[in-house]
C-alpha positions in Angstrom: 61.0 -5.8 5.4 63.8 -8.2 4.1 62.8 -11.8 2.9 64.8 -13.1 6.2 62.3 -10.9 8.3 58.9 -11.2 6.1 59.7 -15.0 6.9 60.3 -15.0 10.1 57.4 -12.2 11.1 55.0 -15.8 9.3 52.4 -17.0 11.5 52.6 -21.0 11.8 49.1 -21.4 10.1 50.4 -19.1 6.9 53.5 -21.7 6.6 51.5 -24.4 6.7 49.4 -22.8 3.7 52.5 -22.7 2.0 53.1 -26.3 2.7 49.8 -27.0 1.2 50.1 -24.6 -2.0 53.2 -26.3 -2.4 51.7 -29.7 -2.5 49.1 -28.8 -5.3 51.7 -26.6 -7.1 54.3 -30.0 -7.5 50.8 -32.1 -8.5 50.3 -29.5 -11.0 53.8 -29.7 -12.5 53.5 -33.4 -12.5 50.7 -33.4 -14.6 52.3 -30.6 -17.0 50.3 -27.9 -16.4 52.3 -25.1 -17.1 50.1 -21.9 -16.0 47.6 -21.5 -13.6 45.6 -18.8 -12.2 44.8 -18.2 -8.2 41.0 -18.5 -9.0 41.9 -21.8 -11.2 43.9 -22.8 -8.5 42.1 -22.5 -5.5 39.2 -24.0 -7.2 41.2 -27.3 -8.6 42.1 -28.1 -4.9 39.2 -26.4 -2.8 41.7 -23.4 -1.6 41.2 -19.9 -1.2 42.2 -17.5 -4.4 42.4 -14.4 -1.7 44.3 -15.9 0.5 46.3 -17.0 -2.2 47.4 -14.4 -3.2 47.8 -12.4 0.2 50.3 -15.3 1.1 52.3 -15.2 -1.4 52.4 -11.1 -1.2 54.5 -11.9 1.8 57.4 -12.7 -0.2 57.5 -10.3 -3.1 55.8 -10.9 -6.6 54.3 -13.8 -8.1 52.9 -14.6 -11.6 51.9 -12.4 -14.2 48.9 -10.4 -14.9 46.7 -12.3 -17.1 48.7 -15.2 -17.5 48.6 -16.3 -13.8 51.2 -18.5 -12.3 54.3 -20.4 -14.2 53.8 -23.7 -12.5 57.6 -24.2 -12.4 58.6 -20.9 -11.6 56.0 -20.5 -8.4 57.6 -24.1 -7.2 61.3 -23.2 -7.5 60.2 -19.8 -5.6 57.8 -21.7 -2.8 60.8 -24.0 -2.5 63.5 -21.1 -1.8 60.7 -19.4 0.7 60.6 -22.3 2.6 64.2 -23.3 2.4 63.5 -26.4 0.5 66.0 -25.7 -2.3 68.5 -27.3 -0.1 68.8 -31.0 1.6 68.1 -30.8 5.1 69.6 -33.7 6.7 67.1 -35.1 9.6 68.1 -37.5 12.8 65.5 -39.6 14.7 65.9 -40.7 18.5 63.9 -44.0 18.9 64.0 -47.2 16.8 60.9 -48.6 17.6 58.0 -49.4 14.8 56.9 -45.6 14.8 60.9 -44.4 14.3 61.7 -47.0 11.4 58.4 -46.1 10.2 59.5 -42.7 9.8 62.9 -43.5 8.6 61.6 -45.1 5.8 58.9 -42.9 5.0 58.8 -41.5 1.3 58.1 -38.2 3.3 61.1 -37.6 5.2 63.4 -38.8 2.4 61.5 -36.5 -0.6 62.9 -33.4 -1.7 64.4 -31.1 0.9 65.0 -33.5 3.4 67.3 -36.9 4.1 67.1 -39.2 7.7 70.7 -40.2 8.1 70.8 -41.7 11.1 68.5 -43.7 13.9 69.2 -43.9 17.3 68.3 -46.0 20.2 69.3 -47.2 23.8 68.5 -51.1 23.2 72.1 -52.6 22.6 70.0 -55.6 20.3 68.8 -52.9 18.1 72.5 -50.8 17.5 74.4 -51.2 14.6 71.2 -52.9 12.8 69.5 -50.7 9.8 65.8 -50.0 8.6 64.2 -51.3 5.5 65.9 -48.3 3.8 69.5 -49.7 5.2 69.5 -46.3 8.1 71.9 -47.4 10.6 70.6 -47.5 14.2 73.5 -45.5 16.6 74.3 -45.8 19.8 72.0 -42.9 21.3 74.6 -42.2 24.1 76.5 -40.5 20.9 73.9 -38.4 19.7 75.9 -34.8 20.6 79.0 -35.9 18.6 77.2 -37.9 15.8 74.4 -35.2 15.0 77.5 -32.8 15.0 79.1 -35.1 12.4 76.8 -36.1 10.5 75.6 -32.3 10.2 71.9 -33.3 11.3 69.7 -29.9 11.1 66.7 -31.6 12.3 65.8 -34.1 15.1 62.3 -36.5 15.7 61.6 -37.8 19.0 60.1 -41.5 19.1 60.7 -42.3 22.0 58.9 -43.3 25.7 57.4 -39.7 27.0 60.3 -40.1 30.0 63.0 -40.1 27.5 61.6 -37.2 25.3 63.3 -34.0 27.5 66.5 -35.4 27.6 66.7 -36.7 24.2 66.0 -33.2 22.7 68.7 -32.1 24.9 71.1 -34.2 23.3 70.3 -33.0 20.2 70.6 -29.6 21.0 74.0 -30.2 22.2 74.7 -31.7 19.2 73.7 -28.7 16.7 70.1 -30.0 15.7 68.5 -26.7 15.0 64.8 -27.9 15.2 63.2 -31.1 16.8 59.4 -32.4 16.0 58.2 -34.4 19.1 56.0 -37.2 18.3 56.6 -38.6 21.8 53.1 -37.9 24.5 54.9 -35.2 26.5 55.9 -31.6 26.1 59.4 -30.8 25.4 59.8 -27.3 26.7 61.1 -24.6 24.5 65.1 -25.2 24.3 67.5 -22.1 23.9 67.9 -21.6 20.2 65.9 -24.7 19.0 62.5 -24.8 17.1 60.1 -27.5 19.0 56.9 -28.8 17.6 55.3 -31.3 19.7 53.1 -33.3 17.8 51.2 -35.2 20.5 48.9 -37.8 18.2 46.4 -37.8 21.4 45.3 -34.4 20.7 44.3 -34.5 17.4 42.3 -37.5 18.1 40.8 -36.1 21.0 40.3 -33.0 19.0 38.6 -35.6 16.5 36.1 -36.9 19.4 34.7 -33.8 20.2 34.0 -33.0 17.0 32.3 -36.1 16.6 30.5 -36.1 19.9 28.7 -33.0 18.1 27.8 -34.2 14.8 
């Protein structure tokens, strides 16, 4: 199976393992460590050596017998797996205190990925900026201006009535994915990746757990 194909065959929780490992891998680099085994590894940040290493057989091979891991070399390689040895430029419907929040987040502006643009339907808020100087568009443009601005991937913050046609506007526009914080489902779109990340699950999830404890 070709790299293009072991990727996309994935399963969402094995990606979001990666994400992890490649969390631990960069806080391993940034203290220097230079090797590292799988056992070493897993037990520094409470992960699973097996699984480890079954994850990262997916994609060909990794470290070297007896030495374990080259802290640098597994990062550059979890980086190209997960296509974050490019900039992916990011676009977020909604100005409101959750979307500046987001545009100024350390996270959407770290390695792999840059917010360009804001956009919002309240004329007092268009043509103002963030904290991090993002200028808020006119969100009647969004087709053209994701199209121009060459935006890969798309956040909804906006009211859950706004959501669906939001994310249509940035399909039209060439957004390629689109993570949904808004408190409705956006239905799968032709083409598009959608996550929707509805906040009020997880904490609902969090109050049954706790109703059981």
């Amino acid at each position: 199976m070709s790299e293009k194909g072991r990727i996309e065959s994935a399963s969402e929780a094995t990606t979001l393992r990666l994400s992890l490992l490649l969390r631990c891998v960069r806080t391993l680099d940034a203290a220097g460590v230079r090797t590292i085994s799988s056992s070493a590894l897993a037990e520094r940040f409470g992960l699973n050596s097996a699984q480890i290493r079954k994850d990262l057989a997916m994609f060909g091979e990794f470290g070297v017998r007896g030495v374990g891991y080259h802290v640098t070399e597994l990062m550059s390689r979890l980086k190209e797996v997960m296509g974050l040895d490019r900039t992916r430029v990011v676009v977020i419907v909604g100005a409101g205190n959750l979307g500046q929040a987001l545009a100024d987040s350390r996270n959407f502006n770290g390695e792999g990925f840059t917010v360009a643009a804001l956009f919002d339907v309240d004329g007092r808020k268009i043509g103002g900026r963030s904290r991090t100087v993002v200028l808020i568009r006119d969100a009647s443009g969004i087709p053209v201006d994701a199209q121009q601005i060459g935006a890969e991937i798309g956040i909804l913050a906006v009211p859950p009535d706004a959501a669906v046609a939001a994310a249509e506007a940035l399909a039209r526009g060439g957004v390629r994915a689109i993570l949904n914080f808004a408190p409705v489902t956006v239905p799968p779109i032709s083409d598009v990746i959608v996550k929707n990340m509805d906040l009020s699950f997880f904490l609902e999830g969090l109050s049954f757990q706790l109703a059981r404890m």
